[in-house]
Backbone as CSV, one residue per row, in Angstrom:
resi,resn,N_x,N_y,N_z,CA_x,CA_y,CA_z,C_x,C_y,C_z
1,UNK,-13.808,-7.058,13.590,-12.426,-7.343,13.865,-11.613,-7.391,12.579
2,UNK,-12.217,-7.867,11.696,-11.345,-8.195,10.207,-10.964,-6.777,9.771
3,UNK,-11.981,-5.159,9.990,-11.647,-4.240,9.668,-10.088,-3.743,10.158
4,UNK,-10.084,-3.996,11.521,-8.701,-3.681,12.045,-7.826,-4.650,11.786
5,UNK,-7.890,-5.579,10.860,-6.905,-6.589,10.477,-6.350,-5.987,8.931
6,UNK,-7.270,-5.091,8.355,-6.986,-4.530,7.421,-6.473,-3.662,7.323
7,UNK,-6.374,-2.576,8.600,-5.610,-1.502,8.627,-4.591,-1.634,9.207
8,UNK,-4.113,-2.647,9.767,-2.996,-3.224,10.211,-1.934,-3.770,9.365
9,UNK,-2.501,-4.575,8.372,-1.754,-4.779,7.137,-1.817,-3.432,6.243
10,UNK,-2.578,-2.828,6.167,-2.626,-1.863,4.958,-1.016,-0.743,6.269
11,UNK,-0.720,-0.604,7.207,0.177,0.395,7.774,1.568,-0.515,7.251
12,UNK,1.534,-2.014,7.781,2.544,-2.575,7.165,2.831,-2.709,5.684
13,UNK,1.876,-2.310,5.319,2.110,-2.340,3.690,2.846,-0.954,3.277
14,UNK,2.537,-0.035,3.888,3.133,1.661,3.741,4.351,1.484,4.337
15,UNK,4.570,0.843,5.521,5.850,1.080,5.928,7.027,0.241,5.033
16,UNK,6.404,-0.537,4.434,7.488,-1.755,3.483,7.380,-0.718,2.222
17,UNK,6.655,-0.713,1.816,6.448,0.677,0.266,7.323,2.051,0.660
18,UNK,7.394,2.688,1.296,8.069,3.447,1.716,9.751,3.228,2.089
19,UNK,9.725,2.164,1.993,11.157,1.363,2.372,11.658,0.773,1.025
20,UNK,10.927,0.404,0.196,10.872,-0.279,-0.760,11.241,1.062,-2.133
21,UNK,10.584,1.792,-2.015,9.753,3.282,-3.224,11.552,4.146,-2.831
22,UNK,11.824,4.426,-3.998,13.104,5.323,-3.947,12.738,7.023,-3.394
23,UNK,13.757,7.263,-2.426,13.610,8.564,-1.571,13.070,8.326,-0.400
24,UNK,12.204,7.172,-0.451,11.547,6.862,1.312,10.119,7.105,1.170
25,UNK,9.675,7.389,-0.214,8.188,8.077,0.129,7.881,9.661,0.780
26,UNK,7.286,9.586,1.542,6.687,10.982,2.088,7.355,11.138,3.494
27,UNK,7.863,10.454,4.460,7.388,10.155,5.529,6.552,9.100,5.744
28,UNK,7.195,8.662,7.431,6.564,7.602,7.773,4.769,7.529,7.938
29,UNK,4.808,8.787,8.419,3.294,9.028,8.937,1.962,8.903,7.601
30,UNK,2.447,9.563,6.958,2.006,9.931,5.274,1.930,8.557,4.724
31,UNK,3.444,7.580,4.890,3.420,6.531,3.838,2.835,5.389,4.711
32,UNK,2.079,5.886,6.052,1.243,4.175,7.097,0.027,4.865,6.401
33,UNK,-0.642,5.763,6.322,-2.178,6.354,5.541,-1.795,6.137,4.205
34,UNK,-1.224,6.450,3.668,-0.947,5.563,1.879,-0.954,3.847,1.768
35,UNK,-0.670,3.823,3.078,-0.479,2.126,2.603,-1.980,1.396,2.959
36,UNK,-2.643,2.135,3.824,-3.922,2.018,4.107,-4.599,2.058,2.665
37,UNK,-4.464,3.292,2.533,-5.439,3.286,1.019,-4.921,2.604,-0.155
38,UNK,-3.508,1.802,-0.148,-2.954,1.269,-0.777,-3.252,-0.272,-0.556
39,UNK,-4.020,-0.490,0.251,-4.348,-1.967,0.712,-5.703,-1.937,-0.186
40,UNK,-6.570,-0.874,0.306,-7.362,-1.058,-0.645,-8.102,-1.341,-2.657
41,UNK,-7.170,-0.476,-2.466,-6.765,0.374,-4.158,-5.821,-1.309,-4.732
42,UNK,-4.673,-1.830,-3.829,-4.258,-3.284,-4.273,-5.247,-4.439,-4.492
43,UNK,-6.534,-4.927,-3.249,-6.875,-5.385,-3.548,-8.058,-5.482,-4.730
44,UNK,-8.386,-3.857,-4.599,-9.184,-3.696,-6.177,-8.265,-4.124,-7.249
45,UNK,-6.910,-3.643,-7.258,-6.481,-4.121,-9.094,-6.154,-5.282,-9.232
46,UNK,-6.006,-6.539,-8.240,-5.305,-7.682,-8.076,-6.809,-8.404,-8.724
47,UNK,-8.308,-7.745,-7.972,-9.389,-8.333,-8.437,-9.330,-8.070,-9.720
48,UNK,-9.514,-6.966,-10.314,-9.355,-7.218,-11.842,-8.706,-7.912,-12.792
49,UNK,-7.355,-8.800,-12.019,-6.840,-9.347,-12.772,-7.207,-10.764,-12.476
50,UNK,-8.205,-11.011,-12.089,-8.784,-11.908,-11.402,-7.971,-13.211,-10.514
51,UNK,-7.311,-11.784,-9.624,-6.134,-12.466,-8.678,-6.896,-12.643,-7.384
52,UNK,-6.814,-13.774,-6.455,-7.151,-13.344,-5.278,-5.819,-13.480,-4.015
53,UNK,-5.931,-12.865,-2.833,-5.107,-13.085,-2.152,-5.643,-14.236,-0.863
54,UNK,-4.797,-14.740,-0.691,-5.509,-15.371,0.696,-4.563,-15.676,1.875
55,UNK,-4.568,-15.861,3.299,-4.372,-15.574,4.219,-3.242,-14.130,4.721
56,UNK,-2.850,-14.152,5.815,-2.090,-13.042,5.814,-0.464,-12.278,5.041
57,UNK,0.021,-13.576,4.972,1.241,-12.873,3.507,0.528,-12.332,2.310
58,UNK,-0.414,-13.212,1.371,-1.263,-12.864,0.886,-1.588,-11.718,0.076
59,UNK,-2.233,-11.179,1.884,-3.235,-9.850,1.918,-1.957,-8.797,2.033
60,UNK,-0.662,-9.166,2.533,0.289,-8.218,2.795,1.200,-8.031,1.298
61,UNK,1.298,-8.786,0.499,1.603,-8.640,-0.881,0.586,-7.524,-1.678
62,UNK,-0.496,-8.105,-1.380,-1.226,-7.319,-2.154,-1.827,-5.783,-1.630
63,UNK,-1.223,-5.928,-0.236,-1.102,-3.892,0.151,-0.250,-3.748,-0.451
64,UNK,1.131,-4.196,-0.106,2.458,-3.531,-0.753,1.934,-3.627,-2.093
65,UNK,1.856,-4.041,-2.943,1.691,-3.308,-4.360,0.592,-2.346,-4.361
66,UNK,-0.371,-2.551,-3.934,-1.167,-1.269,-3.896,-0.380,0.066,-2.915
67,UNK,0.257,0.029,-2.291,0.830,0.942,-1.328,1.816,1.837,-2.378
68,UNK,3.098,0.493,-2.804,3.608,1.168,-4.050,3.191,1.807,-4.801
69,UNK,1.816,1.563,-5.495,1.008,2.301,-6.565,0.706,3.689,-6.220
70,UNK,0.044,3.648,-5.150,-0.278,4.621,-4.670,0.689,5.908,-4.192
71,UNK,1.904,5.199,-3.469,2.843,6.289,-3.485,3.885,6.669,-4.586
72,UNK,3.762,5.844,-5.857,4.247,6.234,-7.210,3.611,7.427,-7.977
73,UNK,2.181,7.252,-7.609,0.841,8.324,-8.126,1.420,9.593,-6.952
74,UNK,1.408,9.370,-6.220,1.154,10.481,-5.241,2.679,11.002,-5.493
75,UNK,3.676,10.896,-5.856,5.006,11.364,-6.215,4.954,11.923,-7.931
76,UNK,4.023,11.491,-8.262,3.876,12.116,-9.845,3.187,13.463,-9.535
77,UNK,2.561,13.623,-8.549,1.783,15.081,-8.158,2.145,15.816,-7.423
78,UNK,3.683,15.688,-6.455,3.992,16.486,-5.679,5.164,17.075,-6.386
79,UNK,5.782,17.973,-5.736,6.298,18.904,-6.310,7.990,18.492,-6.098
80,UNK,8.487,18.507,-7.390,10.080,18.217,-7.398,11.041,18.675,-6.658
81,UNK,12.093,18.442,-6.008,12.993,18.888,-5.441,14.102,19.564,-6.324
């Protein structure tokens, strides 16, 4: 159950990053799978800073910055308008 608690926050984390990230991100669809892998990728760098998150605001802080990250990276590789 906790897995789908994670991809639940990690979509809300894309949809706030995408709202948040100048231009909108990719799309909605693009920036709920970024924020997924952005939940993850957050709570890896938050561990390195030997941050932890705990209950659900938390865990939703620490997608949105990983979400951000991730769709900052992923805008450094796509192609300019």
């Amino acid at each position: 159950m906790s897995f789908i608690w994670y991809i639940i926050i990690g979509i809300v984390a894309g949809f706030l990053a995408g709202k948040i990230m100048r231009g909108g991100g990719f799309g909605l669809i693009i920036n709920l799978l970024l924020g997924i892998l952005g939940g993850v990728l957050g709570g890896w760098v938050f561990a390195l800073f030997g941050l932890a998150a705990s209950g659900l605001i938390g865990s939703l802080i620490t997608s949105t910055v990983g979400a951000i990250l991730v769709l900052w990276i992923a805008s450094l590789f796509s192609k300019s308008k």
